[in-house]
ZABAMAR-99603 format. One record per residue (C-alpha): residue in three letters; x, z, y. Coordinates in steps of 0.25 Angstrom, whole numbers, plus 5000, padded with zeros to 4 digits. Example, Ala and Ser with C-alpha at 12.3 -4.5 7.8 and 13.67 -1.06 7.14 Angstrom:
! ZABAMAR-99603
Ala504950314982 Ser505550294996 
***
This chain:
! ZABAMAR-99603
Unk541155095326 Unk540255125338 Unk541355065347 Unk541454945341 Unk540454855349 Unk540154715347 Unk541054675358 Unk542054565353 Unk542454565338 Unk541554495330 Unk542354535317 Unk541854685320 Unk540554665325 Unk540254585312 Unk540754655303 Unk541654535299 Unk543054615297 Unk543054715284 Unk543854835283 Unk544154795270 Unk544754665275 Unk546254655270 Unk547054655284 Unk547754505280 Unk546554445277 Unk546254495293 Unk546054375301 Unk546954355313 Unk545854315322 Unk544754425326 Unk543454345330 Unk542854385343 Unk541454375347 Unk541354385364 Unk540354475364 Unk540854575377 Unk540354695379 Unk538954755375 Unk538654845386 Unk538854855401 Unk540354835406 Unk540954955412 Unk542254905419 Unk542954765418 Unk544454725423 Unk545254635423 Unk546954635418 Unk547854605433 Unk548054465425 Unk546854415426 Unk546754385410 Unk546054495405 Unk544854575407 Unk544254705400 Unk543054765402 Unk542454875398 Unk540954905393 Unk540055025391 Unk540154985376 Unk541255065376 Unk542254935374 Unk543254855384 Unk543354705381 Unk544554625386 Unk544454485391 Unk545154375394 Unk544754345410 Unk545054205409 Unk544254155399 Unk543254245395 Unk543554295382 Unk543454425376 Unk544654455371 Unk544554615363 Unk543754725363 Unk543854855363 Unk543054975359 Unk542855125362 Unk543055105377 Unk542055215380 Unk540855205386 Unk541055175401 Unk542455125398 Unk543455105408 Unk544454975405 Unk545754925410 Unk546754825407 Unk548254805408 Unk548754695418 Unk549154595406 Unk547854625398 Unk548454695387 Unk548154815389 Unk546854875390 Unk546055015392 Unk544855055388 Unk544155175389 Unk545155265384 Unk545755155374 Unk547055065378 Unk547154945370 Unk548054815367 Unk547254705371 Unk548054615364 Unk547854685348 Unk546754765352 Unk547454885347 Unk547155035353 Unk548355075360 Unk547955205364 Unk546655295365 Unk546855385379 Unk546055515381 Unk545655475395 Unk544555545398 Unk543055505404 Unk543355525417 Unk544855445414 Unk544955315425 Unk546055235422 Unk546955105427 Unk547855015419 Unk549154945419 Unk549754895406 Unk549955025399 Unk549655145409 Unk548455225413 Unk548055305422 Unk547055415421 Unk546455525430 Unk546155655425 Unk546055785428 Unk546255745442 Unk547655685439 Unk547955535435 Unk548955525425 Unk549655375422 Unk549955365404 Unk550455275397 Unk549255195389 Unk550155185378 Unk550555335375 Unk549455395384 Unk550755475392 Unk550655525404 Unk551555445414 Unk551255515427 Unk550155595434 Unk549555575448 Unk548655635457 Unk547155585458 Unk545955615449 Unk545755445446 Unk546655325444 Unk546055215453 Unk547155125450 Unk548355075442 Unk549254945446 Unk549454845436 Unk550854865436 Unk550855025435 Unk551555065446 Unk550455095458 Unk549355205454 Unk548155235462 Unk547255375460 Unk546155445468 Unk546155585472 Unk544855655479 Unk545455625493 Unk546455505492 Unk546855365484 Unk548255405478 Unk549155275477 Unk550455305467 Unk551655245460 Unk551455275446 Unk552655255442 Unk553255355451 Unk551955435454 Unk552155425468 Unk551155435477 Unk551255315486 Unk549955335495 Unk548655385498 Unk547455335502 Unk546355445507 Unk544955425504 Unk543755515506 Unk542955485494 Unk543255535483 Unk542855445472 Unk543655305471 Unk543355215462 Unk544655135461 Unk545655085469 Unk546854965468 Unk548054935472 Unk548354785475 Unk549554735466 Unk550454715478 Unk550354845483 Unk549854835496 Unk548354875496 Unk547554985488 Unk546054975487 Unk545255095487 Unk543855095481 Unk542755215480 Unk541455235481 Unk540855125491 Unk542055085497 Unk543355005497 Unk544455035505 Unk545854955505 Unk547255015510 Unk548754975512 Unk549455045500 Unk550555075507 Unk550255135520 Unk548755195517 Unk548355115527 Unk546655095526 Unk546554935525 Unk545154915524 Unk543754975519 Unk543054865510 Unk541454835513 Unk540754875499 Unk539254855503 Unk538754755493 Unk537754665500 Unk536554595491 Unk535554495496 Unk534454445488 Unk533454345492 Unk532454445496 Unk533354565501 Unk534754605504 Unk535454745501 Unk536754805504 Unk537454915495 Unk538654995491 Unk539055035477 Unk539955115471 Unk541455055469 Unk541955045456 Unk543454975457 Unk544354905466 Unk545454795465 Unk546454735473 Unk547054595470 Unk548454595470 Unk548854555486 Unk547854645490 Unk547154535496 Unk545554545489 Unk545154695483 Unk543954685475 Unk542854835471 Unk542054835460 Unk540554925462 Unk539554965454 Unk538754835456 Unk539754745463 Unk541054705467 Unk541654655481 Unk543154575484 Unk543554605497 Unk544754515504 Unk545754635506 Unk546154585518 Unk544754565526 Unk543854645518 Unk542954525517 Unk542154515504 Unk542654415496 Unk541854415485 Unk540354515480 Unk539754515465 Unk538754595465 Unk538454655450 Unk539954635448 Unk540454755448 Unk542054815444 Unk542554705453 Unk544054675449 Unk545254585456 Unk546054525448 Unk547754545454 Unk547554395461 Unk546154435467 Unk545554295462 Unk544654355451 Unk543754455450 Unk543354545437 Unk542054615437 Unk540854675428 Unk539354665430 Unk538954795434 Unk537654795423 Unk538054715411 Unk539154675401 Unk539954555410 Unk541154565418 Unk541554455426 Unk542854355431 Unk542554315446 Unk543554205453 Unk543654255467 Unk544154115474 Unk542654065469 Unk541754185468 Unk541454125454 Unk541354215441 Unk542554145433 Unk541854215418 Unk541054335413 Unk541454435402 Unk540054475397 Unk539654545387 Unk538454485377 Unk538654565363 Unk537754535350 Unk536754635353 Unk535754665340 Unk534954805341 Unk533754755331 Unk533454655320 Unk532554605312 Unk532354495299 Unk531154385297 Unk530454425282 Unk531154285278 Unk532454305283 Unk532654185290 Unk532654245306 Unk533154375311 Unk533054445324 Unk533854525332 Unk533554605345 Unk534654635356 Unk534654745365 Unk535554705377 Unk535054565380 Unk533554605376 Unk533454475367 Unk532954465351 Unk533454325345 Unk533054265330 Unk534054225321 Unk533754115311 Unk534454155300 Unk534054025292 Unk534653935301 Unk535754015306 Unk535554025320 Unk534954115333 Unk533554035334 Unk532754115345 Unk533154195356 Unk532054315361 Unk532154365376 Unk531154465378 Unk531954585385 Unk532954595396 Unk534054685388 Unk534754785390 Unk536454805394 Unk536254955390 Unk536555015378 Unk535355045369 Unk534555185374 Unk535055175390 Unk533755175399 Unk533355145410 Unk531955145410 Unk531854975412 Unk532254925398 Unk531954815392 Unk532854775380 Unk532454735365 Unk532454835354 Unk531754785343 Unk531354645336 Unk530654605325 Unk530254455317 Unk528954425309 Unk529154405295 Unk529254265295 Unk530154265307 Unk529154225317 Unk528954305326 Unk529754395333 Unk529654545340 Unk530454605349 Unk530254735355 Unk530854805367 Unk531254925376 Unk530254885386 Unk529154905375 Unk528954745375 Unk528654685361 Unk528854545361 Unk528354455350 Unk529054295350 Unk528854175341 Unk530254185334 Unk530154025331 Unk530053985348 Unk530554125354 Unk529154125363 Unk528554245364 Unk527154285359 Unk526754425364 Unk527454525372 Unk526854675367 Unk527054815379 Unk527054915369 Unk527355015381 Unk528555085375 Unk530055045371 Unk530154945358 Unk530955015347 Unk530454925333 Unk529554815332 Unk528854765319 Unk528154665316 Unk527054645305 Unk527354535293 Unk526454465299 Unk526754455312 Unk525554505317 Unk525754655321 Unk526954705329 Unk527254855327 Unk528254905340 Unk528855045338 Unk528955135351 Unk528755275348 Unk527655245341 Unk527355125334 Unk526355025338 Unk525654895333 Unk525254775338 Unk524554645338 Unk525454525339 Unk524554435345 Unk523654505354 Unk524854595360 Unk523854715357 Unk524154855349 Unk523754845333 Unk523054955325 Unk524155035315 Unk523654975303 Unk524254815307 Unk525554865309 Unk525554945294 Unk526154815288 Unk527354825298 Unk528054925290 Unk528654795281 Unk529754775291 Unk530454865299 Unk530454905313 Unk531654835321 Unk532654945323 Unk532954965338 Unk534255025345 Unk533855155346 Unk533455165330 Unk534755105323 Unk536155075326 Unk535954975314 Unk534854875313 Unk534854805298 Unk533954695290 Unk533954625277 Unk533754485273 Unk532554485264 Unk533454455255 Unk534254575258 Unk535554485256 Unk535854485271 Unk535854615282 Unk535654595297 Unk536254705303 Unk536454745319 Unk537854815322 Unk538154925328 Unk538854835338 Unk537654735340 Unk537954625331 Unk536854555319 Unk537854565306 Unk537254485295 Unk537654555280 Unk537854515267 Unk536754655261 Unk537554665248 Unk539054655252 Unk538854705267 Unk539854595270 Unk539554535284 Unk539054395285 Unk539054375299 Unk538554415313 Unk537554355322 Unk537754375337 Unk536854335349 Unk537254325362 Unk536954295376 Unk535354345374 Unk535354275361 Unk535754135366 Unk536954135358 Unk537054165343 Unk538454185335 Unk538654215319 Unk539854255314 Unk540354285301 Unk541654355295 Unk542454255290 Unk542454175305 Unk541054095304 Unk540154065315 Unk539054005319 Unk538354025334 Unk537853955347 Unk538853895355 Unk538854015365 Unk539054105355 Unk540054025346 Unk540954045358 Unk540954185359 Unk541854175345 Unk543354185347 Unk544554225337 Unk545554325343 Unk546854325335 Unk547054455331 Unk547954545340 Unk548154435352 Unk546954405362 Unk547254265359 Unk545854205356 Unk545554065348 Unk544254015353 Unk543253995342 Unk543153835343 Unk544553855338 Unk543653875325 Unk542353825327 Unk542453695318 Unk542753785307 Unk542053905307 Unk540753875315 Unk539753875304 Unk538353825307 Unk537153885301 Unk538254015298 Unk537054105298 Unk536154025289 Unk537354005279 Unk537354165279 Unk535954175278 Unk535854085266 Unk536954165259 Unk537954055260 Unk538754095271 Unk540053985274 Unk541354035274 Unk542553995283 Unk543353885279 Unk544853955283 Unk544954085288 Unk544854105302 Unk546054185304 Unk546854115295 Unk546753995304 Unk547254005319 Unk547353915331 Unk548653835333 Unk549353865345 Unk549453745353 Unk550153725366 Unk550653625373 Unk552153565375 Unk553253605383 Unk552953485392 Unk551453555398 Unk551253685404 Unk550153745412 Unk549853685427 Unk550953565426 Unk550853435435 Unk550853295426 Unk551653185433 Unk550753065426 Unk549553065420 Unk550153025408 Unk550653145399 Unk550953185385 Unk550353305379 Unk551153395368 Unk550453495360 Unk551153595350 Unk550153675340 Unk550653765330 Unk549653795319 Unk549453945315 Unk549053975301 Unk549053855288 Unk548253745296 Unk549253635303 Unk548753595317 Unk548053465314 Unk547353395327 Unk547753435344 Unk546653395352 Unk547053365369 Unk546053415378 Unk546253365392 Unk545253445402 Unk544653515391 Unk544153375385 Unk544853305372 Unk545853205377 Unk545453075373 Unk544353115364 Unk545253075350 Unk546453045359 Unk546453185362 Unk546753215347 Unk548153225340 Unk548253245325 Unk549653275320 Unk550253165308 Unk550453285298 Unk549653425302 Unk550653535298 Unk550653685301 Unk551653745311 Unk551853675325 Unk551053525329 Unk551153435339 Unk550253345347 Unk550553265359 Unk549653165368 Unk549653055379 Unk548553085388 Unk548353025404 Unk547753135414 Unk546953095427 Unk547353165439 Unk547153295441 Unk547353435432 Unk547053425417 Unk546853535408 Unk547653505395 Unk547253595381 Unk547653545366 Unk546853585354 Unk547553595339 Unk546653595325 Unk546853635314 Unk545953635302 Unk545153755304 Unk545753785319 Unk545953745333 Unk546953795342 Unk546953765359 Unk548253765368 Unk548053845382 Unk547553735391 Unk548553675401 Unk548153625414 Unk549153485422 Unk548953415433 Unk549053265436 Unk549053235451 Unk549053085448 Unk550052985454 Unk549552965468 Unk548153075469 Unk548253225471 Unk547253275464 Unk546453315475 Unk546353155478 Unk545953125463 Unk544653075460 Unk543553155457 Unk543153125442 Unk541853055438 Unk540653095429 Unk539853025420 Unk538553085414 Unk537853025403 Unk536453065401 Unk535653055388 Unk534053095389 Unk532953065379 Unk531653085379 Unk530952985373 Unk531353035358 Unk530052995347 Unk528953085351 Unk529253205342 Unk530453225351 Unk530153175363 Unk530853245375 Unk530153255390 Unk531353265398 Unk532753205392 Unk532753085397 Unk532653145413 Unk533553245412 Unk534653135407 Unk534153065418 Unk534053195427 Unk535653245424 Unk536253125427 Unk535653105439 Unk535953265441 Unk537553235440 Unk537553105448 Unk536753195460 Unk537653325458 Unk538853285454 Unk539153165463 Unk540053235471 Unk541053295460 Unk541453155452 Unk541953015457 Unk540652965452 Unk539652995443 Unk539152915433 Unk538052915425 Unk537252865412 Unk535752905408 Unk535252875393 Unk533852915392 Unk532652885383 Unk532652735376 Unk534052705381 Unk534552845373 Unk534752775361 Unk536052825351 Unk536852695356 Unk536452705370 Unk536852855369 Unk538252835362 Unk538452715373 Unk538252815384 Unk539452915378 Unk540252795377 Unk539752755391 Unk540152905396 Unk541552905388 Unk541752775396 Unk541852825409 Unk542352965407 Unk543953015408 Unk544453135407 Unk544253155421 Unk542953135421 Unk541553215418 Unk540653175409 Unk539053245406 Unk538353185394 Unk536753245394 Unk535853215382 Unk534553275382 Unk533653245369 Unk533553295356 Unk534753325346 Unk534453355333 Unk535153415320 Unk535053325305 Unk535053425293 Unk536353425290 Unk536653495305 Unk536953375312 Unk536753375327 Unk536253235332 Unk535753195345 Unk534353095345 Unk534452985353 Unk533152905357 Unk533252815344 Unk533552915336 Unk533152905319 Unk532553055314 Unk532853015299 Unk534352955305 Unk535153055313 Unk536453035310 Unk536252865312 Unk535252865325 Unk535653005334 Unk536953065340 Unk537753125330 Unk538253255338 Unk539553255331 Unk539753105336 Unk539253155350 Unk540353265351 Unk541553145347 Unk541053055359 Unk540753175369 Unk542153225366 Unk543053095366 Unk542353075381 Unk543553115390 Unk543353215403 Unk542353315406 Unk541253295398 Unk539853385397 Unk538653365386 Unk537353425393 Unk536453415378 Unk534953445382 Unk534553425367 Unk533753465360 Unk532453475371 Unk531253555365 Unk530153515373 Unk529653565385 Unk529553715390 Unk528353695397 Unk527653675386 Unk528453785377 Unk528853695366 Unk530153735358 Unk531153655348 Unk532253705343 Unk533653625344 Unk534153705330 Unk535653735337 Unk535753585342 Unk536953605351 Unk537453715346 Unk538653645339 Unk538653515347 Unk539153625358 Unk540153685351 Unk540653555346 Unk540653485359 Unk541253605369 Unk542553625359 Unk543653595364 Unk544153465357 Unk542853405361 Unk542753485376 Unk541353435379 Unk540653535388 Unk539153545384 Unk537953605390 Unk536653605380 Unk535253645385 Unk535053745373 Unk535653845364 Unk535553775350 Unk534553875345 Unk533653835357 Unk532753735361 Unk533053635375 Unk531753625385 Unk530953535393 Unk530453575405 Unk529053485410 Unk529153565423 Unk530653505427 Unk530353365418 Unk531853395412 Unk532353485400 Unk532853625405 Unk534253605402 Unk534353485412 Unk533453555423 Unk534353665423 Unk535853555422 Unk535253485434 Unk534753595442 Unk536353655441 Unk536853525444 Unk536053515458 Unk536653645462 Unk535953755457 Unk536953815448 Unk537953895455 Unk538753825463 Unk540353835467 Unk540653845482 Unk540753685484 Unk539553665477 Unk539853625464 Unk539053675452 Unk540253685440 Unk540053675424 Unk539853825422 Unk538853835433 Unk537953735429 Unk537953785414 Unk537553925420 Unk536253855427 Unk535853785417 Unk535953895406 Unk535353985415 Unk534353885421 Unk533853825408 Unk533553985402 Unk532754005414 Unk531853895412 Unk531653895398 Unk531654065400 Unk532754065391 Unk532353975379 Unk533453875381 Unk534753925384 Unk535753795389 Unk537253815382 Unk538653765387 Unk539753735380 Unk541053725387 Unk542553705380 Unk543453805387 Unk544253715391 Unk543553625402 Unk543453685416 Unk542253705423 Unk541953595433 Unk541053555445 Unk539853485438 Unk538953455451 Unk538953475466 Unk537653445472 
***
């Protein structure tokens, strides 16, 4: 079971699939958590169509991707432990280690006795292998032997089969391997080559060895070219040159751009010129795609291969790895909090079992991308944690010999304690008062003074046990004290929660991204989670790699409090089976295809849905531009919901210009999405280069004068501040910008709801809309999310504030483009270290919000567990600091100058965890389909 890491299937890492399970109760859809790999990436390529892309790890799995949109698609386990990967052109077929797979089934076709030393290259179902200073070329399949050549090393193998390349001590061997002819040599005095390529027209073959890259004519051996591999890095206080070793070379399809991947880089070269195209440093295993556009690489240190667009220089999207990573445990006397300690991204976190959520985040070591036991003599990684009996103070104890005490409730840290040799256990007294640190010896100490404490104060520590570390156990278990449930650490990483008497499992808690994100899960479908992690949940239906997001499920199997439930030994269940409730397939009518010109602006629209399984297709939503048509216009409901085949059709008008058109279909417990179309109106008289540019309007809501309990510093400047931010900034991208402040007295709940009508007003779909309100929201007993105006009633709610579910119906029948920028609830100011809690605030009004029916994109200062700042230094709160700081040019900007959506949301989370020293960690939420877009130019 060693091989099965924690890398995409949450059914396996959970426990959640029994052997006992009779085969047609089996779900048809598998749930997969994307999670990638857990240890450092060893290779990562791309399939010559550009739709796939595997990658292989040092935890001895490959994981096949889909390249355009980021989603991890299977995994595979027992690659070995350096494992070298390839695909098949089409991308379904796959090798790894010494495994070759169906990509599609995720069936085992064959196992190959290859050998340590085998180097292989891939078409759709042939190898080749060198050894024994010979390379044979097999048949994947049947693992026959097709034909031998000369050379101790494959360096390449065409797509289509036909052209083979091998390296001999003294030359580079081009072949026909069909024939096995030998068609050419190419002399070389070195004698180790790392790789060579043959472009897909046949002209030009690219050599690559040690530190150089040579290119030559493939049919007359003639030398074209040797390539500059020197790798030039400037720094504000110095400059270096150097060379590394070469690890791969490609060659687009004309021969036109060669691309060489090094051990801590990667170069494009125009073929032609030699002139550097394009340099990543850190990026090493640099791979071209056939049309030379794109660019696959792996980061030469950690878990993350990346998709880079050449024409730009841009990376398009990462496929990183960020795995549930739980080495040690440990339970409050009361139950009510639980601890866990991860190794790789050196961070503890604090469950709140009572209410159900991640509650406190603890950063106190770097981390480590090693596995457990490497060393390098600079660690600094956790190993061991530990709460006070009532769940109030927290330890943590690491390689570096650092114990670290923390104030569970506000996650500030009280006292650091060198104990001078690596943390293995930490323990702490029921009173909290004495800290016991085990080493080689074990050693006591005074809590409060930092200072050693006599043997005797530390005898009382024997109650509870010393948190296990890595090196001690491969399972770490707890008890509840009522002994009903048992917290136990996988083999593979994850925290399974499990019903003691019946070891049936309940569910699984999951952190991610250094404990910014949270996920639990259960057997039967349920989930609970922050909006970050919520959407690393798809279904696969079993034997495609056909995905269904899980917004096709969220309404019905999102459970809030799913923990607590559990906890309190009422655990819900699922109100239809996942799997016994597919998506509709939806499409569109004959009349619409793909990248089709409109002759008017005035179309109709015809959808068809068939419904899978016993529930009929009862609602088909438009969405024009990723945003519901019309708001309720948009909607289609057929007279008599039946199962089988439905219908919808609408009338809609389109502005000038292209237009991305998608249709949704419901059932009861489902949704289902068509593919996403794309037409174009050029208008009657206008190109589309002569259109107008489209208009923004920003509505900004501020309040700071709340009764004096609540008072805020700041909210009313920064709706003041980001509204003049846009109409400074973004001037230059819109027709006009128009603009509307409600702060203080005038922020009344009429005054508010008059602005939305004010903003719905002006908008179409072609235009851009922002709505910013920075105040305090607030959450009634029954869970309800409300935001306060000034004039708000503390024992009225519902009658005298926003009820979110109201603000979500007018945010979403606003036509265009529309983003919420929510900067609620502040906590006070960080000067002065104050701290409040928003008790999960925005979690659900994100989720809600950024489906797609509604198609709002939203940016919200905090995680929901988290608390939003204040800063008396800047006179603003964080979160808008860091939104006006990007919008004036200090996000990364594109070569005109623009600063686009995703760029902006980088600064700002990165900006806001640097100022509040990663206490407040901003979240975007962003339906799939809405482009990214310029957002200012200054």
């Amino acid at each position: 079971m060693h091989q099965l890491h924690a890398t995409v299937l949450a059914v396996i890492a959970c426990g959640l699939v029994t052997a006992a399970a009779d085969a047609e109760d089996r779900s048809p859809l598998e749930l997969v958590v994307q999670t990638g790999h857990r240890k450092t990436l060893s290779q990562a390529v791309l399939s010559a169509n550009g739709e796939f892309l595997v990658t292989g790890s040092t935890d001895q799995t490959a994981i096949l991707w889909n390249a355009r949109t980021g989603a991890m698609l299977r995994s595979f386990a027992g690659a070995g432990r350096y494992p070298k990967v390839a695909i098949s052109g089409k991308g379904d077929r796959v090798l790894a280690g010494e495994d070759f797979w169906d990509t599609r089934t995720g069936r085992r076709l064959n196992r190959l006795s290859l050998g340590v030393l085998a180097v292989f290259a891939l078409d759709s179902n042939r190898l080749a292998v060198g050894e024994n200073k010979t390379v044979t070329l097999r048949d994947l399949e049947t693992n026959s032997v097709l034909r031998t050549f000369e050379g101790w090393k494959p360096l390449h193998l065409s797509g289509d089969g036909q052209r083979l390349i091998t390296a001999t001590e003294k030359e580079v061997l081009l072949w026909d391997a069909s024939t096995g002819l030998k068609l050419r040599g190419f002399p070389s005095p070195r004698v180790v080559h790392f790789g060579a390529a043959l472009s897909g027209d046949g002209r030009t073959i690219v050599i690559g060895d040690t530190h150089s890259i040579t290119l030559w004519n493939a049919s007359s051996g003639q030398k074209l070219r040797e390539l500059d591999t020197t790798f030039h890095v400037k720094t504000p206080t110095s400059e270096r040159s150097f060379v590394t070793n070469c690890l791969c070379v490609s060659l687009n399809h004309d021969g036109t751009r060669v691309a060489a991947g090094f051990d801590h880089g990667t170069i494009v070269w125009n073929a032609a010129t030699g002139v550097r195209l394009q340099v990543l440093v850190g990026e090493a295993d640099g791979v071209l795609d056939p049309n030379g556009t794109t660019l696959v690489t792996r980061h030469h240190t950690n878990r993350t291969a990346s998709l880079w667009d050449l024409t730009t220089g841009t990376r398009i999207r990462s496929f990183h790895g960020d795995v549930p990573d739980v080495i040690c445990m440990h339970l409050s006397d009361d139950g009510e909090s639980l601890a866990s300690g991860s190794y790789y991204d050196g961070t503890a976190v604090l469950w709140d079992l009572k209410a159900g959520v991640l509650a406190r985040t603890f950063r106190g070591y770097r981390g480590d991308l090693r596995e457990p036991g490497w060393s390098t003599g600079a660690e600094e990684y956790l190993t061991s944690v530990c709460l006070s009996g009532d769940g109030s103070l927290l330890v943590t104890g690491g390689s570096n010999g650092q114990a670290i005490a923390w104030n569970a409730k506000t996650g500030m840290q009280i006292r650091s304690i060198a104990t001078g040799a690596r943390i293995e256990g930490v323990q702490l007294s029921p009173d909290g008062q004495f800290l016991t640190t085990r080493s080689r010896s074990q050693t006591h100490w005074n809590i409060t003074t930092g200072a050693k404490a006599a043997a005797s104060a530390g005898q009382a520590l024997k109650v509870a046990p010393v948190a296990a570390s890595p090196y001690l156990s491969e399972e770490v278990v707890c008890r509840s004290p009522d002994g009903r449930r048992t917290f136990s650490r996988s083999r593979e990483g994850f925290l399974n929660v499990i019903d003691s008497e019946s070891q049936k499992p309940l569910c699984s808690l999951l952190s991610f991204d250094n404990g910014e994100d949270w996920l639990v899960i259960t057997p039967d479908g349920l989930f609970d989670g922050s909006v970050n992690a919520v959407r690393r949940v798809a279904y696969r239906i079993a034997g495609t790699l056909d995905f269904v997001p899980l917004e096709r499920y969220q309404q019905k199997f999102w459970q809030p409090g799913l923990l607590a439930s559990i906890m309190k030994g009422e655990p819900p269940t699922a109100t239809v089976s996942v799997g016994k409730s597919l998506p509709p397939k939806v499409r569109f009518g004959d009349r619409f295809c793909d990248g089709m010109e409109l002759t008017s602006n005035r179309i109709t629209v015809e959808a068809i849905a068939e419904a899978r399984g016993e529930f009929p297709v009862k609602a088909f939503r438009l969405l024009v531009d990723g945003r519901p048509y019309g708001g309720q216009r948009g909607i289609f409901k057929p007279v008599a919901p039946q199962s089988g085949e439905s219908r919808a059709s609408w009338e809609i008008e389109l502005d000038p210009g292209r237009h991305t058109l998608k249709v949704l279909a419901d059932t009861e417990y489902v949704q289902g999405a068509s593919d996403p179309i794309e037409v174009t109106y050029k208008g009657a008289a206008n190109p589309i280069s002569d259109a107008r540019l489209p208009s923004l309007f920003v509505l900004a809501v501020g309040i700071s004068k709340y009764p004096a309990t609540r008072r805020l510093d700041y909210a009313s400047l920064d709706a003041q501040a980001v509204a003049e931010g846009y109409q400074k900034h973004s001037r230059s991208l819109y027709d006009k910008v128009e603009v509307k402040v409600i702060a203080d007295e005038q922020a009344t709940r009429r005054e508010i709801f008059q602005g939305l009508q004010w903003l719905r007003g002006k908008m179409t779909s072609r235009s851009v809309g922002v709505f910013f309100f920075a105040g305090h929201g607030e959450k009634d007993k029954d869970g309800s999310l409300y935001f306060l105006p000034v004039d708000f009633d503390e024992q009225d709610l519902a009658g005298s504030s926003i009820d979110a579910d109201v603000l979500k119906k007018q945010l979403a029948g606003i036509p265009g483009r529309l983003t919420m920028l929510l900067d609620a609830c502040h906590s006070g100011s960080i000067d002065s270290g104050k701290s409040r809690g928003n008790g999960g605030l925005t979690d659900q009004l994100v989720r809600d919000l950024t489906a797609e029916e509604n198609g709002l994109i939203v940016m919200c200062s905090a995680l929901g567990h988290e608390s939003a700042q204040e800063s008396h230094q800047f006179r603003h709160g964080l979160f808008t600091v860091a939104l006006l700081e990007g919008l004036e040019g200090k996000a990364e900007k594109t070569a005109d100058g623009a600063v686009y959506l995703t760029a902006l949301d980088a600064h700002v989370a990165r900006r806001v965890k640097q100022l509040s020293k990663g206490q407040q960690n901003p979240v975007t939420g962003k339906p799939t389909s809405v482009r990214d877009f310029p957002v200012s130019k200054p």
